[in-house]
N, CA, C and O atoms as a GROMACS GRO file, in nm:
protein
  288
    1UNK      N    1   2.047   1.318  -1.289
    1UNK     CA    2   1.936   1.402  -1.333
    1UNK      C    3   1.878   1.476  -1.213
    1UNK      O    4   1.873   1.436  -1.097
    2UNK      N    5   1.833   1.600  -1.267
    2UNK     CA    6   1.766   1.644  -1.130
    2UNK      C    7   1.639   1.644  -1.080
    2UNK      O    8   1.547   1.619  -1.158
    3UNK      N    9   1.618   1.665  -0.972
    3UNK     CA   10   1.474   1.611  -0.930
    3UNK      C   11   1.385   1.733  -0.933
    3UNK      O   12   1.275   1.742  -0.879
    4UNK      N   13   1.440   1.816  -0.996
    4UNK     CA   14   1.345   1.973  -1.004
    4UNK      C   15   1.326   1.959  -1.144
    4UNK      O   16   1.399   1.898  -1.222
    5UNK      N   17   1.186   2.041  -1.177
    5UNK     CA   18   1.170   2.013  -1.320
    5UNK      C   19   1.233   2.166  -1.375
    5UNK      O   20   1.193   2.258  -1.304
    6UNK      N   21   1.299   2.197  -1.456
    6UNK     CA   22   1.361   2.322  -1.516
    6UNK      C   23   1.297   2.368  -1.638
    6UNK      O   24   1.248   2.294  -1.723
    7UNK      N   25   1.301   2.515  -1.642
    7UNK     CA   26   1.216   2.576  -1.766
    7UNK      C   27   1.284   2.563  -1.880
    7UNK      O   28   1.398   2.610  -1.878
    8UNK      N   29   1.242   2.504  -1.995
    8UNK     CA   30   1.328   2.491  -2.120
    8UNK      C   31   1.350   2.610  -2.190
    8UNK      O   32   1.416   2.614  -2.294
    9UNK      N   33   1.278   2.745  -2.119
    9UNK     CA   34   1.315   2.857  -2.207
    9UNK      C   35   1.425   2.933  -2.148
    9UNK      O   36   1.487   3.026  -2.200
   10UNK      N   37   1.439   2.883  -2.042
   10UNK     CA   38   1.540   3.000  -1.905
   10UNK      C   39   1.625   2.898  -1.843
   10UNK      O   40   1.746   2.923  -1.836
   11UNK      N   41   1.585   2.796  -1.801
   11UNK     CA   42   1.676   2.758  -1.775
   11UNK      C   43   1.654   2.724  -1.592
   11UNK      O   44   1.716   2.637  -1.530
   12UNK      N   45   1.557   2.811  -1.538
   12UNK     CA   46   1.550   2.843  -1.344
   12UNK      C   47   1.457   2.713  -1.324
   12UNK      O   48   1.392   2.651  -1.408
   13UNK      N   49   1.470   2.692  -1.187
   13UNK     CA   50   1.377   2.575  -1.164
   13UNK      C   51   1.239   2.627  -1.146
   13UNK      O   52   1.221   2.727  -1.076
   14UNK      N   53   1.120   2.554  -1.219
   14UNK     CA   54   1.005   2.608  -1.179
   14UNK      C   55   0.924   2.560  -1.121
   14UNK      O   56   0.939   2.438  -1.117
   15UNK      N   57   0.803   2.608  -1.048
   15UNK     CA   58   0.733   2.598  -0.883
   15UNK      C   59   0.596   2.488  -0.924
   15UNK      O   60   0.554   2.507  -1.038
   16UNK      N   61   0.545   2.409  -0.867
   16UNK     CA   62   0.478   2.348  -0.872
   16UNK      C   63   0.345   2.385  -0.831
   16UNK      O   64   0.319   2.428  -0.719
   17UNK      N   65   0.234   2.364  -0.953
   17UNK     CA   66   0.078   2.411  -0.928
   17UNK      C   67   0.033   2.332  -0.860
   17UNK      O   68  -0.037   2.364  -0.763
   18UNK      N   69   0.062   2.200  -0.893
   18UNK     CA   70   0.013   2.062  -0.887
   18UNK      C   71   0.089   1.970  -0.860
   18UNK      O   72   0.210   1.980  -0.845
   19UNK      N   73  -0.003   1.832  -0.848
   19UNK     CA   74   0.066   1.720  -0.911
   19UNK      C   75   0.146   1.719  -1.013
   19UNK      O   76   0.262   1.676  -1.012
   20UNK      N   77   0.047   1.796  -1.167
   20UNK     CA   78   0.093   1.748  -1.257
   20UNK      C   79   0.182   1.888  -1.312
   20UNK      O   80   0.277   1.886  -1.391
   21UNK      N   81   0.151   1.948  -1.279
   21UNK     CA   82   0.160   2.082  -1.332
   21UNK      C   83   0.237   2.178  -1.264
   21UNK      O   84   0.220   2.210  -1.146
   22UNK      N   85   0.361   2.243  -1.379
   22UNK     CA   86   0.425   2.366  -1.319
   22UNK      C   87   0.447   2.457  -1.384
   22UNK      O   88   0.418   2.444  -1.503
   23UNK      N   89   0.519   2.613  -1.333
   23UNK     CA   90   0.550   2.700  -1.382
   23UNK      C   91   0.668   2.752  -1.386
   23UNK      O   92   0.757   2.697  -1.321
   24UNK      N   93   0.698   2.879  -1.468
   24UNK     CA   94   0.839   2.905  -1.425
   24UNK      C   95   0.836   3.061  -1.364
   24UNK      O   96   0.805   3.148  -1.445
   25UNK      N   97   0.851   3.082  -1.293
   25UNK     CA   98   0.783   3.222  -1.210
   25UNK      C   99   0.911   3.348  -1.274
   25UNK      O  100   0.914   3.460  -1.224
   26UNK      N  101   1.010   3.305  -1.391
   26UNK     CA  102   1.097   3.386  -1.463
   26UNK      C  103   1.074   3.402  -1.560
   26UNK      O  104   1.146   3.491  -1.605
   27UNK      N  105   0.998   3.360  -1.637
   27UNK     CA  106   0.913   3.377  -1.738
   27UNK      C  107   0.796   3.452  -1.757
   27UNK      O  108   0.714   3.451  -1.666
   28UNK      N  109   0.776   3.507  -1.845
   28UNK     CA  110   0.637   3.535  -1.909
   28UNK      C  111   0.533   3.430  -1.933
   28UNK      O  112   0.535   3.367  -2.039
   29UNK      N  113   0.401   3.397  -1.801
   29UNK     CA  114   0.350   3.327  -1.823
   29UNK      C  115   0.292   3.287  -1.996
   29UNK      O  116   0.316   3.174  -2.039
   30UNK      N  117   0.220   3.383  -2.080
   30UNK     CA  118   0.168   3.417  -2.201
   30UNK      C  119   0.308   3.405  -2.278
   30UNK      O  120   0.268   3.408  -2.395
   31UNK      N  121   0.441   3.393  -2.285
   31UNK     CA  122   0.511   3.372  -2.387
   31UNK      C  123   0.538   3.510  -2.453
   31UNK      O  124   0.606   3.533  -2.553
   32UNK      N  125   0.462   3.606  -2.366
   32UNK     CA  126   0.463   3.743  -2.454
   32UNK      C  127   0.617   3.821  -2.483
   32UNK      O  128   0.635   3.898  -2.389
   33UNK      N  129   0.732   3.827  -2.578
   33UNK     CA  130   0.824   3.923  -2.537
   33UNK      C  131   0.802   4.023  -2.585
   33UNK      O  132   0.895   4.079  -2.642
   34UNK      N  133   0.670   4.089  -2.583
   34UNK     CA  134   0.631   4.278  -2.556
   34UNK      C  135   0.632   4.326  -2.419
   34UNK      O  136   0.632   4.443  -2.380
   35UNK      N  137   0.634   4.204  -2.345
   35UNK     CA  138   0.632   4.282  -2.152
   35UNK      C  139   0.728   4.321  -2.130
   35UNK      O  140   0.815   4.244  -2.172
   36UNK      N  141   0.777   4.428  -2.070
   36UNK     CA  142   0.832   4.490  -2.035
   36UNK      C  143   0.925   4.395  -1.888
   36UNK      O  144   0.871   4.335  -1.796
   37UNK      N  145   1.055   4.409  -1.911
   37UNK     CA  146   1.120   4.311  -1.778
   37UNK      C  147   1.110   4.423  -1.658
   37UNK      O  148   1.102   4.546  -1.662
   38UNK      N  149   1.114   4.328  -1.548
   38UNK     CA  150   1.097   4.404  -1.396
   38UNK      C  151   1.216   4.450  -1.405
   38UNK      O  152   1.322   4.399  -1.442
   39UNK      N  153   1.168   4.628  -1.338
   39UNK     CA  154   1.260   4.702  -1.338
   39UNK      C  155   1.425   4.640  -1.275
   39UNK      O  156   1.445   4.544  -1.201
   40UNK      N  157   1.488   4.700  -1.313
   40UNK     CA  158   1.639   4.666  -1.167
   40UNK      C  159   1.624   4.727  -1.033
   40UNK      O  160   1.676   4.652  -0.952
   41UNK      N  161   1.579   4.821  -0.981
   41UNK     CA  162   1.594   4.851  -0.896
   41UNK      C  163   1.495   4.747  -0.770
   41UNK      O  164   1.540   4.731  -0.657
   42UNK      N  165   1.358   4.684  -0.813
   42UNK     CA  166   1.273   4.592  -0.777
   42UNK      C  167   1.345   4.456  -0.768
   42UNK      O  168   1.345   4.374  -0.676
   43UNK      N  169   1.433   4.456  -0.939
   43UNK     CA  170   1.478   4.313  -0.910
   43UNK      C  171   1.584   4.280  -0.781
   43UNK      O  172   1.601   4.185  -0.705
   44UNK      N  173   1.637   4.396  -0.798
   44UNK     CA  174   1.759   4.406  -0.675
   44UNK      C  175   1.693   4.383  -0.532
   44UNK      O  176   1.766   4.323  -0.452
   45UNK      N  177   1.594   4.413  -0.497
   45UNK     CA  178   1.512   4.398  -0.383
   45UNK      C  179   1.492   4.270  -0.369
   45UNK      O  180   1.562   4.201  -0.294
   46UNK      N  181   1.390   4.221  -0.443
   46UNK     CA  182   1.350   4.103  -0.475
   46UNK      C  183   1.512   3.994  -0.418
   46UNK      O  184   1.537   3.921  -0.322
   47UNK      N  185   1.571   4.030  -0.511
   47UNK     CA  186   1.724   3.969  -0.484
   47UNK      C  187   1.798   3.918  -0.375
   47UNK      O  188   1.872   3.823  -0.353
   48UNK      N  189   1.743   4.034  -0.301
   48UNK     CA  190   1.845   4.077  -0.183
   48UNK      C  191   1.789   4.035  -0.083
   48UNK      O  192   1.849   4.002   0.019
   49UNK      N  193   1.658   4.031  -0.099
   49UNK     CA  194   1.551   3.991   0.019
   49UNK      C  195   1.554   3.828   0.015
   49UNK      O  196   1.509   3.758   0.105
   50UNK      N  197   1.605   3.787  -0.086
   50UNK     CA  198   1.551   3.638  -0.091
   50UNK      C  199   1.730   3.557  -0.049
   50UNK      O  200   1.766   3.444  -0.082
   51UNK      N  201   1.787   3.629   0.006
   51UNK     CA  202   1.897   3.589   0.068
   51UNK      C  203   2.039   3.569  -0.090
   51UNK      O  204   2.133   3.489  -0.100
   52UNK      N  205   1.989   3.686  -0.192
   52UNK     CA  206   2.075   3.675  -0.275
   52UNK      C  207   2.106   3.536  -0.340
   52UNK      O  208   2.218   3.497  -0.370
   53UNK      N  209   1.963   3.452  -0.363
   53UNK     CA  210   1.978   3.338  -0.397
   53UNK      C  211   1.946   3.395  -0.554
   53UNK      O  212   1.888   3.497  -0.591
   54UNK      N  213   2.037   3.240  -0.661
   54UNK     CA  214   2.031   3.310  -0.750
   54UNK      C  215   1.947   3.284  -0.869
   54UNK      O  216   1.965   3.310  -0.988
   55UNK      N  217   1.831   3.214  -0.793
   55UNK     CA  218   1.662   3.191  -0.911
   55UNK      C  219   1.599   3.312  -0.908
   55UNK      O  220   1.497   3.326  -0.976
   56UNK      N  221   1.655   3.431  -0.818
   56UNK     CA  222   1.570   3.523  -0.828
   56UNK      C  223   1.714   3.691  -0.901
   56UNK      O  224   1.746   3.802  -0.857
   57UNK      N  225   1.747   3.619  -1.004
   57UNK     CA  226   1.839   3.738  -1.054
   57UNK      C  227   1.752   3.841  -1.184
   57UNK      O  228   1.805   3.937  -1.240
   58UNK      N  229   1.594   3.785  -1.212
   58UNK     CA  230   1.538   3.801  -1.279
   58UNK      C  231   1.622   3.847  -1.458
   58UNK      O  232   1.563   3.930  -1.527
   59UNK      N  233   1.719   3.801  -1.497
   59UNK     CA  234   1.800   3.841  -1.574
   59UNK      C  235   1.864   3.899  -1.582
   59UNK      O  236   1.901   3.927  -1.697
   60UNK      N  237   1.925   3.961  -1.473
   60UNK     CA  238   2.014   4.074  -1.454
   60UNK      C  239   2.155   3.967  -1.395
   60UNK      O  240   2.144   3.864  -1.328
   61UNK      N  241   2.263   4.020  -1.438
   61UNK     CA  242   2.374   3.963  -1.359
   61UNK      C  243   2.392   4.004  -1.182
   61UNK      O  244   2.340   4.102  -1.128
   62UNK      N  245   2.474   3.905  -1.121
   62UNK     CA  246   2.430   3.947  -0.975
   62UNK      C  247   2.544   4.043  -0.992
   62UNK      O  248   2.538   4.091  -0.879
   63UNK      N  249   2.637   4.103  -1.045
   63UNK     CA  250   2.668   4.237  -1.026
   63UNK      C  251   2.608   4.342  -1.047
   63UNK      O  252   2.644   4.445  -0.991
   64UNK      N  253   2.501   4.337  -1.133
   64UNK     CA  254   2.402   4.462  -1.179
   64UNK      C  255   2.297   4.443  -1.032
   64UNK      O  256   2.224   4.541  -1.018
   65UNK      N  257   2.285   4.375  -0.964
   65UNK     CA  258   2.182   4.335  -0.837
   65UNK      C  259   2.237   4.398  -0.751
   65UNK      O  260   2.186   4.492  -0.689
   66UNK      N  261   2.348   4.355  -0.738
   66UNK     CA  262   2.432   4.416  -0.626
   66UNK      C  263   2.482   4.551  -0.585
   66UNK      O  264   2.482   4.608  -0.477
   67UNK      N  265   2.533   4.591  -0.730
   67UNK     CA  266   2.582   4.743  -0.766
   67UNK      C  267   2.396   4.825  -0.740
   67UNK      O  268   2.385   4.939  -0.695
   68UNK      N  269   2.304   4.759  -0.768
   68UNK     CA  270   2.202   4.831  -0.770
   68UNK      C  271   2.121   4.875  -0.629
   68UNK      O  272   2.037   4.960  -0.598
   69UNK      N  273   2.210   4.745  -0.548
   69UNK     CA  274   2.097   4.684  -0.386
   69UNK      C  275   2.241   4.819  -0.335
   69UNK      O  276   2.216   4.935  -0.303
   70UNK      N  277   2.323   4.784  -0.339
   70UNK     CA  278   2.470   4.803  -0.240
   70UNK      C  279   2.512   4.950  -0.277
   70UNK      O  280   2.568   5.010  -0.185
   71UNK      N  281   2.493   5.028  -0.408
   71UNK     CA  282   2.537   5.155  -0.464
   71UNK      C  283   2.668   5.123  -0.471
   71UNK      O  284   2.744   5.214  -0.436
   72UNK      N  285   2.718   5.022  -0.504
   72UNK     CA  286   2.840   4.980  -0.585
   72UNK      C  287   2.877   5.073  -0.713
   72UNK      O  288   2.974   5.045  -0.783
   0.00000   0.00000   0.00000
């Protein structure tokens, strides 16, 4: 089992508030799906900056990250 607690809606490991308490920073805190997802061109940043690790693909495949960071 793992020692990270994982979001049951996504699936990414999520960050700790607390002791007791966490989040999933890939998610819609509010549950809302009217928000609009972070653009690609941001997520690709985001992506790329974080050493292309892959909790931060914000739903995009890492070829759509890549093709987007790289002009693939």
């Amino acid at each position: 089992m793992s020692r990270y607690f994982m979001c049951p809606d996504c699936g990414h490991r999520m960050k700790k508030i607390d002791s007791e308490n966490y989040y999933c920073p890939f998610c819609d805190p509010f549950g809302s799906e009217d928000e609009e997802r972070l653009p690609l061109s941001e997520a690709a940043l985001i992506w790329g900056s974080s050493g292309e690790d892959e909790d931060y693909t914000f739903g995009y495949s890492e070829e759509e990250l890549r093709n987007e960071l790289y002009g693939g």
